[in-house]
C-alpha positions in Angstrom: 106.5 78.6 -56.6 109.6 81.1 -55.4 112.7 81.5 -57.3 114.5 79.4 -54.9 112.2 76.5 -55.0 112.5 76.3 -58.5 116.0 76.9 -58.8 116.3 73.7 -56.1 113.8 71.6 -58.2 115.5 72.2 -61.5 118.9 70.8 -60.0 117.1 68.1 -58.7 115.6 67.3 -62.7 118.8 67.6 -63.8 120.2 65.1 -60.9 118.5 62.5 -62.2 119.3 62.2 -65.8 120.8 59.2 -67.2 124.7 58.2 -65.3 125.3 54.9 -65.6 128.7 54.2 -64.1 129.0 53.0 -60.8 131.0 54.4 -58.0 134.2 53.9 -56.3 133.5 52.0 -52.6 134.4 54.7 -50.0 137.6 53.8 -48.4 137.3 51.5 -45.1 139.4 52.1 -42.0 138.6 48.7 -40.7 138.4 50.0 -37.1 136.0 49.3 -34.8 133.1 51.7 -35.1 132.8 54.8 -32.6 129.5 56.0 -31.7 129.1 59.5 -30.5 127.2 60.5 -27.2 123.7 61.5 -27.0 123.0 65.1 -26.3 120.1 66.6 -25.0 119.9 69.1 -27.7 119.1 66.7 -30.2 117.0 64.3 -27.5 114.6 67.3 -26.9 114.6 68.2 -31.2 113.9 64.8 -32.2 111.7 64.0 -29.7 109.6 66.9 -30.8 109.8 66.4 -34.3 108.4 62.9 -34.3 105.6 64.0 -32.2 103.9 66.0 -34.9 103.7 65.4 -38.1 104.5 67.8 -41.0 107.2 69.9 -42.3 108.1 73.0 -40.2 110.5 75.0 -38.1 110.6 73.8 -34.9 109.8 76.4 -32.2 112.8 78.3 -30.7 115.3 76.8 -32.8 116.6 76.7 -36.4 116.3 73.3 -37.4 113.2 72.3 -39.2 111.5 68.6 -38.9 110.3 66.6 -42.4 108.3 64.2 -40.6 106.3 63.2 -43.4 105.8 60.9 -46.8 108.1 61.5 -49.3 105.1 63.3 -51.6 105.6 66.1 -53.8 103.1 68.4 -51.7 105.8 68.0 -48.2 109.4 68.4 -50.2 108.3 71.5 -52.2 107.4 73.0 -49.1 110.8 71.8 -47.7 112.5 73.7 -51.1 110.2 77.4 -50.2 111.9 77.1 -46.5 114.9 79.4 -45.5 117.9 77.8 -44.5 118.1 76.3 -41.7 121.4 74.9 -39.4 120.4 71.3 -40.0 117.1 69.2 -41.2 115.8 66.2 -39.2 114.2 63.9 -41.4 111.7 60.8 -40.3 109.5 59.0 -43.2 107.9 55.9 -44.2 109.2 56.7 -47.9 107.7 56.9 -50.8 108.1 56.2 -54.7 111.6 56.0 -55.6 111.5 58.3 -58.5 109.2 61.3 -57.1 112.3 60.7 -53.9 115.2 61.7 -56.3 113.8 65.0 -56.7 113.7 65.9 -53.1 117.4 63.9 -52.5 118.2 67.1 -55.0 116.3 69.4 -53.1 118.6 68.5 -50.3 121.8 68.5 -51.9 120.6 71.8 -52.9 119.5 73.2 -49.9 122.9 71.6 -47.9 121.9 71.4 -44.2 123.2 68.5 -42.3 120.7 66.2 -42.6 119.5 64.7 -39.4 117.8 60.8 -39.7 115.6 60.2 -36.5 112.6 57.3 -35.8 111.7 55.3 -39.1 113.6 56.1 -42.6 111.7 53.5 -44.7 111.8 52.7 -48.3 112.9 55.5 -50.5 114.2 57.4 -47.2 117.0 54.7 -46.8 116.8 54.1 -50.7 117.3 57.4 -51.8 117.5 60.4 -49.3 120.2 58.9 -47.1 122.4 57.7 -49.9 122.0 60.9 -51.3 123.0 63.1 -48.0 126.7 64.9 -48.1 126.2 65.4 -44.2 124.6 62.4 -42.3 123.6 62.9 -38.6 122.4 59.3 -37.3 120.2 59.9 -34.1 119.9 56.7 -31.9 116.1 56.3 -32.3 116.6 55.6 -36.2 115.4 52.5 -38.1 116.5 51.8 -42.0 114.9 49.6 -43.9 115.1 49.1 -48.0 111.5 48.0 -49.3 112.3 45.0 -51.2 114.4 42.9 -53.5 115.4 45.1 -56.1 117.8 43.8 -58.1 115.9 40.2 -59.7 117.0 40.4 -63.2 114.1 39.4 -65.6 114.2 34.9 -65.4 114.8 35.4 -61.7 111.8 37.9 -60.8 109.0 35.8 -63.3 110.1 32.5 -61.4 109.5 34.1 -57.8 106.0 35.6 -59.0 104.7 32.8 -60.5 105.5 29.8 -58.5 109.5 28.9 -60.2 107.8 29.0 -63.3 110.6 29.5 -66.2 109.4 32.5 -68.8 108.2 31.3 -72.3 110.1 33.1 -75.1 106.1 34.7 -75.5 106.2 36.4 -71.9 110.4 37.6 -72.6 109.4 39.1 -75.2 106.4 40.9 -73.6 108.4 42.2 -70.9 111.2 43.2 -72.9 108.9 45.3 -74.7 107.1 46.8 -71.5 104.0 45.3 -71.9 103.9 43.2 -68.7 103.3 45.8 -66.0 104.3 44.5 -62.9 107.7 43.7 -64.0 107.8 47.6 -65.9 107.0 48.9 -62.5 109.7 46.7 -60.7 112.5 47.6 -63.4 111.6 51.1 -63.7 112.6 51.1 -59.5 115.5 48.8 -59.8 116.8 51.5 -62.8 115.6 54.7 -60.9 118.2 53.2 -57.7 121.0 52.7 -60.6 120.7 56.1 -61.4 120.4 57.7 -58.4 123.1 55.8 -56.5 126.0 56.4 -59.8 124.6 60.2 -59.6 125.7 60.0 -55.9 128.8 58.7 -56.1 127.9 55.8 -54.0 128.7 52.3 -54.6 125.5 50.0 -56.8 126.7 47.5 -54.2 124.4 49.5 -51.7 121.5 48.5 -52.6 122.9 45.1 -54.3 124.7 44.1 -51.4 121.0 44.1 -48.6 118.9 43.2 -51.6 120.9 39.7 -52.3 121.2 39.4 -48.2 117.5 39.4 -48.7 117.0 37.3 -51.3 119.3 34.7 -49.4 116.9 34.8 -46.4 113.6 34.6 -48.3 115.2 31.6 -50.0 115.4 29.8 -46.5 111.7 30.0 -45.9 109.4 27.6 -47.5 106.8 30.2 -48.0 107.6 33.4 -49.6 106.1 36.7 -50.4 106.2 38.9 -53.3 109.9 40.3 -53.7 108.4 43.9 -52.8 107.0 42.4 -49.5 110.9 42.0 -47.8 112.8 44.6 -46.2 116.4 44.7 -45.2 117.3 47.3 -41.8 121.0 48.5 -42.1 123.4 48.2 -39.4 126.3 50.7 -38.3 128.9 48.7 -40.3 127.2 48.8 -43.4 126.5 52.6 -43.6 130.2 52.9 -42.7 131.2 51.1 -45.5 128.9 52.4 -48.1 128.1 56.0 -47.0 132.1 56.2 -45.0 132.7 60.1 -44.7 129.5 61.4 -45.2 128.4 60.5 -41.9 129.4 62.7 -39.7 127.5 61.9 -36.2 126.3 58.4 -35.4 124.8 57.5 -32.3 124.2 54.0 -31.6 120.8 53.4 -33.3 118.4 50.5 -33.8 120.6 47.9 -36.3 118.3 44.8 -36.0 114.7 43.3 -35.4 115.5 42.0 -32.0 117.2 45.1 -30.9 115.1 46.1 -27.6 114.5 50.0 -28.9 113.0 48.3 -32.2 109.3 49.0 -30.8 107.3 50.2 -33.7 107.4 47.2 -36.0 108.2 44.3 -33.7 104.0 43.6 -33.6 103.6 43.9 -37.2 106.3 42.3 -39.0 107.5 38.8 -39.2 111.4 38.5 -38.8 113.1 35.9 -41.3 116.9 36.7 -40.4 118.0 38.8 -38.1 117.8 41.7 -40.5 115.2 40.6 -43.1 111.3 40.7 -41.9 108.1 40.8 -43.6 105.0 43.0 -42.5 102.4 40.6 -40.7 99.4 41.6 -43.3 101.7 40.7 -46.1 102.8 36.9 -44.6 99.4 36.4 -43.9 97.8 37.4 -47.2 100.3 35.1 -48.9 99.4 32.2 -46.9 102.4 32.1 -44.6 100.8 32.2 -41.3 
């Protein structure tokens, strides 16, 4: 590994040690939200960068494309890369831990960061929270993979049918001996830290999560709290993310939006920004 990749991995270590308080909200303007104008020099960029897969320097320009996972093998090779005048970034996600180190890599490296086609999971979770310069291409879709904030009673009644914990499995989780709910802490604690490290507001992630939750609770059949995802809108970014964003065009905000043509045959929409993934309703016997 260069000097410079480690250098950038090393401030990304150290970006996600323990800061627990929680950030101020970014200041509101109330006003209507302004979206800028297309151009055709980011049309023809992003259009070329979600054609192929990978993480490269697109051809006769300086901006390089992350259109891949968020695995360690893609964002080190991101870290080795010379600078460049901005980085377009479309992924399905990844775990949110193994994210936080490539949110430092960014930070870091300090390109505008460019969010075009899907920013799933720990993309919306982590990386765009995490930007100091947000480009917002119209063809972008965020969505955070589940509800993440179920304290302890809450999370054992949705898993196992409203059951209420004995004092037997408490004590089990408290401990970290029940798995699945280690696991869905250590994700909930990972966002906590990486959002107060940010300087962005817990309500972030709080605020979609319980929006969420509300929506699952209107269904009579429901899926495993991982199984939901929440797509954020304009006004939501504004008010979370405010400043940082410093180009929006007008990009896909909901499930019924007409440009929303990747996942409209394979999810299940609850509310107008909740849906499910169709393999995930039907495996829980929600068809």
């Amino acid at each position: 590994m260069s000097r410079l990749a480690s250098t950038l991995v090393a401030c990304a270590l150290a970006a996600i040690g323990p800061a627990y308080f929680t950030g101020a909200a970014q200041a509101q303007s109330g006003e209507p939200i302004k979206f800028d104008s297309p151009t055709a020099e980011l049309d023809e960029l992003v259009e070329t960068c979600l054609a192929t897969e990978g993480v490269y320097r697109i051809e006769g320009s300086d901006s390089i494309c992350y259109n891949a996972a968020i695995f360690p093998r893609e964002f080190l090779s991101l870290a080795e890369m010379e600078p460049a005048d901005q980085i377009i970034i479309t992924s399905p996600g990844g775990n949110v831990a193994t994210a936080r180190i490539m949110s430092g890599i960014l930070d870091g490296r300090g390109e505008p960061v460019v969010f075009a086609g899907q920013c799933m999971s720990a993309c919306a979770m982590v990386l765009l929270p995490g930007a100091d310069d947000i480009r917002i291409h119209r063809s972008a879709h965020f969505a955070v993979h589940g509800i993440v904030m179920m304290p302890f009673k809450q999370w054992y009644a949705w898993t196992h049918d409203g059951e209420e914990p004995s004092r037997a499995a408490a004590l089990q989780a408290g401990f970290g001996y029940d798995f699945a709910y280690t696991m869905y802490q250590s994700g909930r604690d990972h966002m906590k830290g990486h959002l107060a490290a940010q300087n962005v507001d817990m309500d972030y992630i709080a605020e979609v999560s319980k929006r969420m939750l509300e929506s699952a609770r209107q269904e009579d059949c429901r899926v495993a709290p991982d199984n939901y995802w929440g797509m954020l809108d304009a006004e939501y970014l504004q008010k979370y993310l405010g400043d940082r964003i410093t180009y929006m065009e007008e990009f896909i905000q909901s499930w019924d939006d007409p440009n929303n043509n990747v996942y409209k045959d394979i999810t299940v929409p609850i509310a107008p920004r909740t849906y499910i993934f169709e393999d995930d309703y039907l495996t829980a016997g929600c068809a």
